[in-house]
C-alpha positions in Angstrom: 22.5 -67.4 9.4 22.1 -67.2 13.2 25.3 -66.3 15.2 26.3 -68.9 17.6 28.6 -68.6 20.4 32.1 -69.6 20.4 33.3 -72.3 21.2 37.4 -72.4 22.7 38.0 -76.2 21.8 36.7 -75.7 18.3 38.3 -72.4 17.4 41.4 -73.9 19.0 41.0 -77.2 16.6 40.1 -75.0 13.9 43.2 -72.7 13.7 45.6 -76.0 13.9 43.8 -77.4 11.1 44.6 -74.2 9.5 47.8 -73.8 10.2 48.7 -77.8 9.3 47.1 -77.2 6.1 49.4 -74.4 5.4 52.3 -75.8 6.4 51.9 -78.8 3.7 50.9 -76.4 1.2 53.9 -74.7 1.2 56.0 -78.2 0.9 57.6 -78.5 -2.3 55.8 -81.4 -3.1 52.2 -80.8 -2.6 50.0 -81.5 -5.0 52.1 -84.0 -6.7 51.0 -86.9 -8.4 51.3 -90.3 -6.7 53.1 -92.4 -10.1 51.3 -95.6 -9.0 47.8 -93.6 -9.6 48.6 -91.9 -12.8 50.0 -95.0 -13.9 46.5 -97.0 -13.3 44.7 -93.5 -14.5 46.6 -94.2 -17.1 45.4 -97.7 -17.8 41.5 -97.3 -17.6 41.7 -94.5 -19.9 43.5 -96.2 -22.0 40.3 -98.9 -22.2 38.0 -96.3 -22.5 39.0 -94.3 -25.0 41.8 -96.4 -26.9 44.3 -93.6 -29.2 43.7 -94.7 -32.8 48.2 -94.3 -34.5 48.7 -92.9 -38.1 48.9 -96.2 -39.3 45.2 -97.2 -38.4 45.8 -99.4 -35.6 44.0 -99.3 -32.1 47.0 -98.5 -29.4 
């Protein structure tokens, strides 16, 4: 990989990405699940792969 010379802009955009990305990684809800998504996860699975019950029935 060739060495390129630095840029000031970029490295200044750079370190803010960083920093912004680290600051919402350390929120206490990061990386939580939006309900409405899991719900409709939940659905197409559902119609996929349907969960046969003890009794014998399709779910």
């Amino acid at each position: 990989m060739s060495q390129t010379p630095r840029d000031k802009a970029y490295d200044k955009a750079q370190g803010r990405l960083t920093r912004d990305a680290a600051r919402r990684y350390q929120q206490p809800d990061w990386g939580a699940e939006d309900p409405d998504a899991r719900e409709a996860y939940d659905r197409e699975l559902s119609k996929t792969m349907p969960v046969i019950s003890r009794t014998g029935r399709r779910r």
